[in-house]
C-alpha positions in Angstrom: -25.3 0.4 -29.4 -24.5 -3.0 -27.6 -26.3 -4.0 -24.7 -26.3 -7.4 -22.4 -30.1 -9.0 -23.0 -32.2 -11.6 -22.1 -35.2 -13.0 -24.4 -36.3 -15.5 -21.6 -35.8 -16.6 -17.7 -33.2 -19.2 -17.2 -29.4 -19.5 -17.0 -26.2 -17.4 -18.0 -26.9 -19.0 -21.2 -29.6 -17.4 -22.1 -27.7 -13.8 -21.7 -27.0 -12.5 -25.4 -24.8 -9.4 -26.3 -27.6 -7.4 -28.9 -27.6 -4.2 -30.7 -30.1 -2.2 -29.5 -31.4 1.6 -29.8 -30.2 3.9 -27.2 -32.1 5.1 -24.5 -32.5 9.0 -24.1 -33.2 10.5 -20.3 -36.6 11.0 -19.2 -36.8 14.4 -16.7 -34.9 13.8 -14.2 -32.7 11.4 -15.5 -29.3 11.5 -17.0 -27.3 9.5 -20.1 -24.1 8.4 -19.5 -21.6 6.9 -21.7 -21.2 3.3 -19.8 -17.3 2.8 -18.9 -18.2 -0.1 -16.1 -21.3 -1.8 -14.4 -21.7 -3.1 -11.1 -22.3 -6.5 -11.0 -25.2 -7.6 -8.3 -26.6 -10.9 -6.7 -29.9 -8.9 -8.1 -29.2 -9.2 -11.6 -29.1 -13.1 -12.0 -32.4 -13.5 -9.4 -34.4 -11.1 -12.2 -32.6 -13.4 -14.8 -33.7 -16.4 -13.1 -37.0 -14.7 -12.8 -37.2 -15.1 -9.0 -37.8 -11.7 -7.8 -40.7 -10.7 -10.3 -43.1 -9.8 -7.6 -41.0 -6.7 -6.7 -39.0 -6.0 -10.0 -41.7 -7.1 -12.7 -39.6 -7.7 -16.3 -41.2 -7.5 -19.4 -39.1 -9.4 -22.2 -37.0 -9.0 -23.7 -34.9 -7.2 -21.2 -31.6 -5.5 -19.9 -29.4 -6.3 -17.2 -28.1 -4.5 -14.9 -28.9 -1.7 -12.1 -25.0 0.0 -11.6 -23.1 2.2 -13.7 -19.9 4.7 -14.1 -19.5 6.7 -16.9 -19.7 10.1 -18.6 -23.1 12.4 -19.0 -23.5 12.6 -22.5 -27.2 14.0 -22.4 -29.1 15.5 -19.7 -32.9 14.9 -19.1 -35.4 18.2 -18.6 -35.3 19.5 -15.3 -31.6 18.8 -14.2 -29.3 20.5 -13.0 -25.9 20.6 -11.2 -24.5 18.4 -13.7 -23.6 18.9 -17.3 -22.0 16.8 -20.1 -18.5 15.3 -19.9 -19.1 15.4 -16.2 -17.9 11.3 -14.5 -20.5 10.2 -12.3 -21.6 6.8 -11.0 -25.3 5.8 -9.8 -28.1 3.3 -10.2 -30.2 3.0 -13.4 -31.1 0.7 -16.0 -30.1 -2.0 -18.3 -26.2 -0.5 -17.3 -24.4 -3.5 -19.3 -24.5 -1.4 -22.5 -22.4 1.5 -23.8 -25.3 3.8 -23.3 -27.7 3.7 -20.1 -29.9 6.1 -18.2 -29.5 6.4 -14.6 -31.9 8.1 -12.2 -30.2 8.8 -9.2 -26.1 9.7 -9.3 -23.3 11.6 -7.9 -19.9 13.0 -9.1 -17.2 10.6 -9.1 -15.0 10.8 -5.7 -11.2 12.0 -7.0 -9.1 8.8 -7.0 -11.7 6.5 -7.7 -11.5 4.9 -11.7 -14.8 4.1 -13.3 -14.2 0.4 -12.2 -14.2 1.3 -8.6 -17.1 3.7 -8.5 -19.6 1.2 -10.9 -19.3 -1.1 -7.4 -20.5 1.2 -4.9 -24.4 2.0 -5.8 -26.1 -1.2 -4.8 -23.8 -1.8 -2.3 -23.9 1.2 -0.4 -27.6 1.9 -0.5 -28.0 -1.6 0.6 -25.0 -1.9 3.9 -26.7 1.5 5.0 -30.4 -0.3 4.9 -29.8 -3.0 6.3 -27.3 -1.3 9.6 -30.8 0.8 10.3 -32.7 -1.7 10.2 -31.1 -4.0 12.5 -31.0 -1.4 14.9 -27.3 -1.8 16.0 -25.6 1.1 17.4 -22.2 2.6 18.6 -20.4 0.3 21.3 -22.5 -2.8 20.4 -21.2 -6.1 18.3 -22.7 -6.8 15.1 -22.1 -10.0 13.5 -22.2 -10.3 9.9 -22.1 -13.8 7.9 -20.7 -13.9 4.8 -18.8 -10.7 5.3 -16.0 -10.7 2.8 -18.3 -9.6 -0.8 -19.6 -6.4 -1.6 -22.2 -5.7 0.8 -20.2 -7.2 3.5 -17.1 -4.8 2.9 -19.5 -1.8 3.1 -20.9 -3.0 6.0 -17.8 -3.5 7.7 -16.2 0.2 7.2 -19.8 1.9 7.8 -19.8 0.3 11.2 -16.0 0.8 12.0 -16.8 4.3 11.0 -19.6 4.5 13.7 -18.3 2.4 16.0 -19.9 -0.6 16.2 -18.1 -3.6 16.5 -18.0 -6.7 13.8 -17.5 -10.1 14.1 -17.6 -11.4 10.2 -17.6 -14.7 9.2 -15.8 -15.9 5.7 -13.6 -18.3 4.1 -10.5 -19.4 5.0 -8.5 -17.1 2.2 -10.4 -13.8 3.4 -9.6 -13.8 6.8 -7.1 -11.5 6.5 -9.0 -9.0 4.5 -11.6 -8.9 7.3 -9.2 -7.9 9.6 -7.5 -5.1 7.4 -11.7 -4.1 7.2 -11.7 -3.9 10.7 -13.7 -7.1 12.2 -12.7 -9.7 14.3 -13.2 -12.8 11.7 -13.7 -16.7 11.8 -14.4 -19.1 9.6 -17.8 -20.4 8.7 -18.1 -24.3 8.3 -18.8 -27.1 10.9 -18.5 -25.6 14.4 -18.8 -21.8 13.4 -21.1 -20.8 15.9 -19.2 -21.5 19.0 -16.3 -20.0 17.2 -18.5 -16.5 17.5 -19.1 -17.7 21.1 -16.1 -17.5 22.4 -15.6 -14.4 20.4 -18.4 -12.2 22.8 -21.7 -11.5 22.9 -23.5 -10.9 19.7 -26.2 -7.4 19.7 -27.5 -8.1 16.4 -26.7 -10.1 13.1 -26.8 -9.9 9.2 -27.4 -12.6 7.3 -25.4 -11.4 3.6 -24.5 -15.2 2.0 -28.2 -16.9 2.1 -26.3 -19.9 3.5 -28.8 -21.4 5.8 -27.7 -19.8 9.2 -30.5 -17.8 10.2 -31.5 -20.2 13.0 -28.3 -19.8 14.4 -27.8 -16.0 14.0 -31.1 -16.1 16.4 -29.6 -17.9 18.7 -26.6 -16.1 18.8 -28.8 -12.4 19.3 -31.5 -14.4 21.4 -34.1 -12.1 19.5 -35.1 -12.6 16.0 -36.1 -9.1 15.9 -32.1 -8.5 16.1 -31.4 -10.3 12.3 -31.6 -9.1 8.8 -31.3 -11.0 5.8 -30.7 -9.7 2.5 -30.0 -13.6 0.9 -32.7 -15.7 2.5 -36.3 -16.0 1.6 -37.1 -18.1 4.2 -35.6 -16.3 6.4 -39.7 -15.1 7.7 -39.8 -19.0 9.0 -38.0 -17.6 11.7 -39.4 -14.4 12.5 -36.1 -12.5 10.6 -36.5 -9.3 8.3 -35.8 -9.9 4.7 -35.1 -6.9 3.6 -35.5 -6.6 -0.1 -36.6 -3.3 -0.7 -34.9 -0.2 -1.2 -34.1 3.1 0.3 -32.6 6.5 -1.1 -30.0 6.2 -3.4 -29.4 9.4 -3.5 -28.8 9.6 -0.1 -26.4 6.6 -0.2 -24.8 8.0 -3.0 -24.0 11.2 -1.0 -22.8 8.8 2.0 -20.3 7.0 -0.1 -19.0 10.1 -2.0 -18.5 11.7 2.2 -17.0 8.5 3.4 -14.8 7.9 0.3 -13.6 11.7 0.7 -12.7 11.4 4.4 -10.1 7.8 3.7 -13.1 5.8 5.6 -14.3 3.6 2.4 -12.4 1.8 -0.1 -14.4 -1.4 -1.8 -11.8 -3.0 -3.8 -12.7 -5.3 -7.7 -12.1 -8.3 -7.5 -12.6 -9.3 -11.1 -13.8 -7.5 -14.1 -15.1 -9.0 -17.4 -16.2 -7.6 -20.6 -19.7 -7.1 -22.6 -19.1 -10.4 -23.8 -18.2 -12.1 -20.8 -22.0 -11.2 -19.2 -22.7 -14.7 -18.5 -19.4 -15.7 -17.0 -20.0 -12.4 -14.4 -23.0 -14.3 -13.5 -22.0 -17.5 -12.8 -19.5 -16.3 -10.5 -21.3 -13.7 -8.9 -24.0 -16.6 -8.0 -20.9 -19.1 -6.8 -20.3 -16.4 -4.2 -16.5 -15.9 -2.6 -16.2 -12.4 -3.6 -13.9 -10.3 -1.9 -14.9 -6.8 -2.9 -16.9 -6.6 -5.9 -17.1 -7.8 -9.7 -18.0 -5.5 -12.5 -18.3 -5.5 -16.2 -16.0 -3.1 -18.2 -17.8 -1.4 -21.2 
């Protein structure tokens, strides 16, 4: 089979497209077919080998955690699912044909494989990050950089519970905050007493890594009240980085819910081929996104 691989740490250039063997499930995995992979802010940090104390790599290695596709083999020990079912979840090495995934749930009706290969990482990691900043119904959440994948999650989960967002993005998404439910302003020179005059702030996520967390304290007044997902110095200042994951399973089964009742739509933005790994990763890193980017197998 082909697979997306990397022989050494370092740019998109160092991405290759190899043949490979194909994995088989373990128990209590699953084999899919790949039709689409998520594409995640994770997958060029383990490239760039910055995250190796969490996620150690041993070379040469895969890429990619997201997948939708069609169960072609079942691991020992599963059940409620068969072959020829279309599921999405969260794996390994996904930018291949073939990939093993260990946690997964039917595809919502509606949804194309596309759609569904952006919701794993995304899902697990808005519904994380909400609990752990504490923020609750009839309070104001602001979330920088509030447009990409993470952000769009994190704006419907919170509408859906209702908790107020203030989201700040570029000029060109402003509208598609709005349609997501937040109140939005720009970011840029004078962004924080834009939010001002918008209302108090309860608590804050940091989602874009763009140097604000000083500010998001200020704006909550309590350090305690900030999450980042995109800063690692974001400690400096007393704010939870929060870099390790919950249940996917239970995110999955979240997503599937809040797709079925109309309260969750995460739209692609772009998609690329196999062969177009690298270029998936230069944008993903260049940030932007509105919605999410995947890779079409």
């Amino acid at each position: 089979m082909r697979k997306v691989s990397f022989a050494e740490f370092g740019g998109p250039e160092v991405l290759q497209l190899v043949d490979a063997e194909e994995p088989h499930p373990g128990p209590g995995q699953i084999r899919v077919a790949v039709r689409a992979a998520g594409v995640n802010p994770v997958d060029w940090r383990l490239r760039e080998g910055q995250v190796l104390g969490a996620h150690p790599i041993e070379l040469p290695a895969g890429v990619g955690l997201d997948a939708a596709g069609v169960v072609d083999e079942v691991g020992e020990g599963v059940d409620g699912v068969e072959v020829g079912d279309p599921v999405f979840g969260e794996g390994s090495d996904t930018y291949a044909e073939f990939a093993v995934l260990s946690a997964w749930a039917r595809m919502p009706e509606g949804l194309t494989f596309a759609e569904a290969a952006g919701y794993p990482s995304v899902m697990e990691t808005a519904l994380r990050v909400l609990r752990e900043v504490g923020v609750r119904a009839g309070q104001t959440l602001l979330v920088s950089g509030a447009s990409g994948g993470v952000g769009s999650a994190v704006l419907q989960i919170a509408r859906d519970r209702g908790i107020a967002v203030i989201g700040t993005a570029g000029a060109a998404n402003q509208d598609y905050l709005r349609e997501l439910g937040a109140v939005p302003t720009t970011y840029g020179e004078g962004w924080v007493e834009r939010v001002r005059g918008l209302g108090r702030v309860d608590a804050a996520l940091d989602l874009a890594g763009s140097g604000v967390i000083r500010e998001l304290v200020e704006l909550t007044g309590d350090p305690r009240r900030v999450v980042s997902i995109a800063d690692l110095g974001a400690s400096e200042f007393g704010v939870r980085f929060s870099g390790t994951a919950g249940s996917m399973r239970e995110a999955l089964a979240e997503t599937v819910d809040l797709i079925g009742r109309g309260r969750l739509r995460i739209p692609v933005e772009k998609s690329y081929a196999l062969t177009e790994a690298a270029a998936a990763h230069i944008d993903s890193r260049a940030g932007h996104t509105r919605g999410r980017r995947v890779v079409i197998v």
